[in-house]
Every structure is written in C-alpha cells, then in structure tokens.
MARBA-3410 file (N, C-alpha, C, O; in Angstrom, 1 decimal):
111
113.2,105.4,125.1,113.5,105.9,126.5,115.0,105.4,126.8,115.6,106.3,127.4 ~ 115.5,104.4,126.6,116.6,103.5,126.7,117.7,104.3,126.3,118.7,104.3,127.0 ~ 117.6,105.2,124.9,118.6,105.5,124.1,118.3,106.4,122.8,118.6,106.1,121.6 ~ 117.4,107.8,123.5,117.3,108.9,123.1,118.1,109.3,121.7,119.1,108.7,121.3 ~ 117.2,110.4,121.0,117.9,110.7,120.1,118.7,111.8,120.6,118.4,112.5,121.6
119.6,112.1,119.9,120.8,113.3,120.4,120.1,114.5,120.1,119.1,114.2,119.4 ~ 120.3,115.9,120.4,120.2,116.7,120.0,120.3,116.9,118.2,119.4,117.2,117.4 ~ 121.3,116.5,118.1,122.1,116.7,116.5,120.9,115.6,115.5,120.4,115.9,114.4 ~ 120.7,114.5,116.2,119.1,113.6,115.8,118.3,113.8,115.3,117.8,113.6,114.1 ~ 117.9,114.5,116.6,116.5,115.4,116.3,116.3,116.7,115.4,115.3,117.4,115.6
116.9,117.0,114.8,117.3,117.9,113.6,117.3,117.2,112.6,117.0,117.8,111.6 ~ 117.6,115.6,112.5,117.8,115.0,111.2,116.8,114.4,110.7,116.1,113.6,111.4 ~ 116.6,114.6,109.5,115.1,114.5,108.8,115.3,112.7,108.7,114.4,111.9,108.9 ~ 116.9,112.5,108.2,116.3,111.1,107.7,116.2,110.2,109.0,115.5,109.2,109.1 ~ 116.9,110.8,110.0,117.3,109.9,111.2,115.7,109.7,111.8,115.3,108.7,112.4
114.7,110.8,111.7,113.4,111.0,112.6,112.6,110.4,111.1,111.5,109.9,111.4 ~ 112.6,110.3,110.1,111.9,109.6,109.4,112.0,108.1,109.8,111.0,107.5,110.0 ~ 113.4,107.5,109.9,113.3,106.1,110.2,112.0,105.9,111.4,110.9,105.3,111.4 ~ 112.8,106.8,112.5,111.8,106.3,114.1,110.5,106.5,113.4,109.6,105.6,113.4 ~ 110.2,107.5,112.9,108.5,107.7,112.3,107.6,106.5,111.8,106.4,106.2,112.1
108.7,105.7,111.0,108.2,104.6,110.3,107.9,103.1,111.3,107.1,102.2,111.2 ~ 109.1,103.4,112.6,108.8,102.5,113.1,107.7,102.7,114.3,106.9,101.8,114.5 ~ 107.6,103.8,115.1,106.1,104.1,115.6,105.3,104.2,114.6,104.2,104.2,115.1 ~ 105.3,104.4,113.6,103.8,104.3,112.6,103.7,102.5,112.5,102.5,102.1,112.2 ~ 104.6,101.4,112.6,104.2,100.2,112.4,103.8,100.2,114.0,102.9,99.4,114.1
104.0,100.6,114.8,103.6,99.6,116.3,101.9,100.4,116.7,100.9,99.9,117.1 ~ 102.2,101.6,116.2,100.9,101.8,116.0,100.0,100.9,115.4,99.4,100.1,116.0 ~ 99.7,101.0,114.1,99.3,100.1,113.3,98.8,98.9,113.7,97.6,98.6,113.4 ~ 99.7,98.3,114.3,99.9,97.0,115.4,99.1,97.0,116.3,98.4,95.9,116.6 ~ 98.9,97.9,116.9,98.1,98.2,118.1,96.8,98.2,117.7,95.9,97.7,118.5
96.5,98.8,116.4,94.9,99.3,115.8,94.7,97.4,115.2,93.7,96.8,115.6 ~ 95.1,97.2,114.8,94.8,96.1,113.9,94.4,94.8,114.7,93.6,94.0,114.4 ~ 95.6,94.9,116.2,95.0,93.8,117.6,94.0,94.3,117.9,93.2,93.4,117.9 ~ 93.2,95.8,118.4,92.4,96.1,119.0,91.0,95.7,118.2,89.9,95.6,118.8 ~ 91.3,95.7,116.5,90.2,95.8,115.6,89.7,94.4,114.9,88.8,94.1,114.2
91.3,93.5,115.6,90.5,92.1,115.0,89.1,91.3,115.5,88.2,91.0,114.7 ~ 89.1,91.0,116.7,88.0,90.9,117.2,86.7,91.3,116.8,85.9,90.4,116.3 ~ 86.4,92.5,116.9,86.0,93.6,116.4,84.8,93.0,114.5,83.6,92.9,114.1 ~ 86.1,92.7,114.1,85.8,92.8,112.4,85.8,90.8,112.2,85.6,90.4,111.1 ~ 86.1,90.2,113.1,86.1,88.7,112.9,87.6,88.6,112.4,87.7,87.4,112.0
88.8,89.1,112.4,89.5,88.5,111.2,90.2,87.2,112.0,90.5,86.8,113.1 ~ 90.1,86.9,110.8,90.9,85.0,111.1,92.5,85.1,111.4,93.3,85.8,110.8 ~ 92.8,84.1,112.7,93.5,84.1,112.7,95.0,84.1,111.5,96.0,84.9,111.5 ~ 94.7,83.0,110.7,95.4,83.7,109.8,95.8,84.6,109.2,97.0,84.9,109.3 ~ 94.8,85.5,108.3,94.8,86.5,108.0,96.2,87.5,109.2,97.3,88.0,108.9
95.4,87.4,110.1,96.4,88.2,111.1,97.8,88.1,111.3,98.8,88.9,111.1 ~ 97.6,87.2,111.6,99.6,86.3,111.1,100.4,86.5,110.0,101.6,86.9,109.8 ~ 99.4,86.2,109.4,100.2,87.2,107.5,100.2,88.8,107.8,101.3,89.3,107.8 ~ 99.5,89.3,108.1,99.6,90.8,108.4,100.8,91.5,109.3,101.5,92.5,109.2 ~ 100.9,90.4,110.3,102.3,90.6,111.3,103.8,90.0,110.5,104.9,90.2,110.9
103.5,89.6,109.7,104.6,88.9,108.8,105.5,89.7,108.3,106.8,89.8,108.3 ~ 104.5,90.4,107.6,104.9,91.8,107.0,105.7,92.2,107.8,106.9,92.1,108.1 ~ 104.3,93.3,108.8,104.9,94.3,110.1,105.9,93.8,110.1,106.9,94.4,109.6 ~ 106.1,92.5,110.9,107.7,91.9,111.4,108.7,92.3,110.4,109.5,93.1,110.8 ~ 108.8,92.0,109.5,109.6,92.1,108.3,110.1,94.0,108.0,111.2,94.6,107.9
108.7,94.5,108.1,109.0,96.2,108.3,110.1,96.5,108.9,111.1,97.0,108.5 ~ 109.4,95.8,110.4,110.2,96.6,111.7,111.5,96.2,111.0,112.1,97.0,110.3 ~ 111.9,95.4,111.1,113.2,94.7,111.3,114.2,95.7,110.6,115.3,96.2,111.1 ~ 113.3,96.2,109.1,114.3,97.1,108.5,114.1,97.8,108.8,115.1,98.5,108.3 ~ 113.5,98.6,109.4,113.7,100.1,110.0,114.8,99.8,111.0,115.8,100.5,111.0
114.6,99.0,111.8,115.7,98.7,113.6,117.2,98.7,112.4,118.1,99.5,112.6 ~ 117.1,97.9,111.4,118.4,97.6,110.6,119.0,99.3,109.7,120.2,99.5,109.3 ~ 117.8,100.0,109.5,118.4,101.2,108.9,119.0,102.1,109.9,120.0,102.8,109.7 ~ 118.4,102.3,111.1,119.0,103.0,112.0,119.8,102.5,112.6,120.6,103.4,113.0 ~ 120.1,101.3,113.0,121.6,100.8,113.4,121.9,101.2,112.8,122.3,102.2,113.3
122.2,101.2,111.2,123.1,101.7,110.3,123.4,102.7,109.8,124.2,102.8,108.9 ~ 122.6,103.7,110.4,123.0,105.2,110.3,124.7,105.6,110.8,125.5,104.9,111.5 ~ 124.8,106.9,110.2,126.8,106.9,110.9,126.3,107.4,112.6,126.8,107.2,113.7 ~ 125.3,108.0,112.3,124.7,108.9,114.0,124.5,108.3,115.2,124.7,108.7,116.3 ~ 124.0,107.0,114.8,123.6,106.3,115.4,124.9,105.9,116.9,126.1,105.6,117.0
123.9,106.0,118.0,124.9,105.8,119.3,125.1,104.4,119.7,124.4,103.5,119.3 ~ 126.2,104.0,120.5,126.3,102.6,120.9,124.8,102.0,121.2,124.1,101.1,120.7 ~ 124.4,102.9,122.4,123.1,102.7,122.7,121.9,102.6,122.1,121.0,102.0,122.6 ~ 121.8,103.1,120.8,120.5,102.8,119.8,121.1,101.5,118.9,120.1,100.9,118.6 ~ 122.0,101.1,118.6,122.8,100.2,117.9,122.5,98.7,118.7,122.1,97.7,118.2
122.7,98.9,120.3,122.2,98.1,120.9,121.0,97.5,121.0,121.0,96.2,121.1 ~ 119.6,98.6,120.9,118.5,98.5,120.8,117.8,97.9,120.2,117.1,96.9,120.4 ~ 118.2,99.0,118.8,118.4,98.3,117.1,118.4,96.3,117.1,117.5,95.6,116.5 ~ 119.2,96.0,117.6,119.8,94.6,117.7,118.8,94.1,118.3,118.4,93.1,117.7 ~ 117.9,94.4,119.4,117.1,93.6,119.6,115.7,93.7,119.2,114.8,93.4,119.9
115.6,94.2,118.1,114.1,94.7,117.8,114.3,93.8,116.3,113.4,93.7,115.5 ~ 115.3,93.3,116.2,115.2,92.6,114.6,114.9,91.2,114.5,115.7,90.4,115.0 ~ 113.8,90.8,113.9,113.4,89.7,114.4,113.1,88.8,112.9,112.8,89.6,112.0 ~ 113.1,87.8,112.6,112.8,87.3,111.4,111.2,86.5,112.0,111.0,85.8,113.0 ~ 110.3,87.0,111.2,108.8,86.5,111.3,108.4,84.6,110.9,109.0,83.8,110.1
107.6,84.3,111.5,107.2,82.9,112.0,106.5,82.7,110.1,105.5,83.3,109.7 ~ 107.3,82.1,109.5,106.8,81.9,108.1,105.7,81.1,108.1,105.4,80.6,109.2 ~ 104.9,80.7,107.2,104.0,79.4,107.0,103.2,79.3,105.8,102.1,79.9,105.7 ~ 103.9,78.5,104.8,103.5,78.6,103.8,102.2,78.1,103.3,101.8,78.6,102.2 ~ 101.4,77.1,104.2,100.3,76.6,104.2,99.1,78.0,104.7,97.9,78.0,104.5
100.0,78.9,105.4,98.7,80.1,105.8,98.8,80.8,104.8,97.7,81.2,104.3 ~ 100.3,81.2,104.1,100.4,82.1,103.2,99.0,81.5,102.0,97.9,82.0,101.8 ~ 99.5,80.6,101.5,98.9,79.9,100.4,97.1,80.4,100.7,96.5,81.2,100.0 ~ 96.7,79.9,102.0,95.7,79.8,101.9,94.8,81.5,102.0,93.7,81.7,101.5 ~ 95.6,82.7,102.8,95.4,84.1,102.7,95.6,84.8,101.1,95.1,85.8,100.8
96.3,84.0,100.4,96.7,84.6,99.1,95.0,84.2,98.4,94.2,85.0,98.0 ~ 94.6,82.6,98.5,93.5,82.2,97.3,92.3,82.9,97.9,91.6,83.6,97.3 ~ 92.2,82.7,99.5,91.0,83.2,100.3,91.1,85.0,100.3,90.1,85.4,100.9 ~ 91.8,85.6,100.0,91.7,87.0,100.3,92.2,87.9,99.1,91.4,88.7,98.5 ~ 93.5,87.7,98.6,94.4,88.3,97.7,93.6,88.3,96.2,93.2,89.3,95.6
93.3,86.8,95.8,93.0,86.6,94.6,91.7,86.7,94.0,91.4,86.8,92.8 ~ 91.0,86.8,95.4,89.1,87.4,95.1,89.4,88.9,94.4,88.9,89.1,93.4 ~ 90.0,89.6,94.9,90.2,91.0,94.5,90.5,91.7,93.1,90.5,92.8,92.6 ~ 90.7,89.9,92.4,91.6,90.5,91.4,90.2,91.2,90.8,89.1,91.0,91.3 ~ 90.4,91.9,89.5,89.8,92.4,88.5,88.4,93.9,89.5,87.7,94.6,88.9
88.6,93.8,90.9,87.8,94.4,91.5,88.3,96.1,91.4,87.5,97.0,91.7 ~ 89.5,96.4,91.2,89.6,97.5,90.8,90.4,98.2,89.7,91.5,97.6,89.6 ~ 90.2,99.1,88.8,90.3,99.8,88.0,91.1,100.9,87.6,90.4,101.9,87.9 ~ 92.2,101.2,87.1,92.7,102.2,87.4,92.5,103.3,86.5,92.9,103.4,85.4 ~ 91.9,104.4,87.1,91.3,105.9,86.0,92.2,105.7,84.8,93.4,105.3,84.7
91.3,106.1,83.8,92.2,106.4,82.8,92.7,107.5,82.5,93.5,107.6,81.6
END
C-alpha cells in the first residue's frame, strides 16, 4: 500500500514473482499461527519454523530492493522488512533429534 508497483511492475514477471513469494510466506505465517494450537505444536518447533520464514522474508525484501525497477519507495520498505531471526542453538539441537531425525529412513524414493 505504501509503495505500489508501477505500471511497468506489474508486467514484470520477475518483479511479481518476488512479491508472490513474499505474500506466499506471510500467508503461510498466518496458517501455521492459526494451526498451532490447533495441532499442539511446541513452542519450539514453531520458533524454528519462523527461523526459516524470517530468513525467507529477508531475501525476498533483499531481492526486490535490488531489483534496477525498484522505487525509492519500495527500497525503503524493503529496508524494513529485513530482519535477522532470534537464533538458538539449544532449540535448534533439540527440533533437529526430536523431529528431523525420527524421519530418517521413513521415506523412499520410487525407483
């Protein structure tokens, strides 16, 4: 709303691919808060999942500042949507043995 795409924008495939990716993360975002409750997930778990997202967003806000198209105004925007995510290696650790590593050998790839 802040800082629209131009005309010339909204014709550009890569320029509306970026924004796509980043309403497809806040979406996401939205389903995953509405669904935790819901499904029990642990806080951790969640935190790691935002980790990512965080990390997504950042590069999408960072490819579109860096487009040549890009207006003072989305450049500005850009800038404040880039955020470096709340790390924690003690959640990581513990989401990796408790979730990641059960999985192994659970699937198969066609031959």
């Amino acid at each position: 709303m802040l800082a629209p795409p131009t005309p010339a924008q909204a014709k550009d495939i890569d320029f509306l691919l970026t924004v796509g990716e980043m309403f497809t993360l806040v979406v996401y975002g939205q389903l995953i808060l509405e669904n935790a409750r819901i499904y029990k997930i642990e806080p951790e778990l969640l935190d790691q999942i935002f980790d990512f997202m965080v990390r997504d967003f950042s590069k999408f806000a960072l490819q579109m500042y860096s487009k040549p198209s890009s207006t003072e105004g989305q450049m500005a925007q850009c800038l404040k949507m880039i955020r470096k995510p709340v790390t924690d290696d003690v959640r990581y650790a513990k989401v990796w043995s408790e979730h990641v590593s059960k999985m192994q050998d659970q699937y198969k790839m066609p031959a």
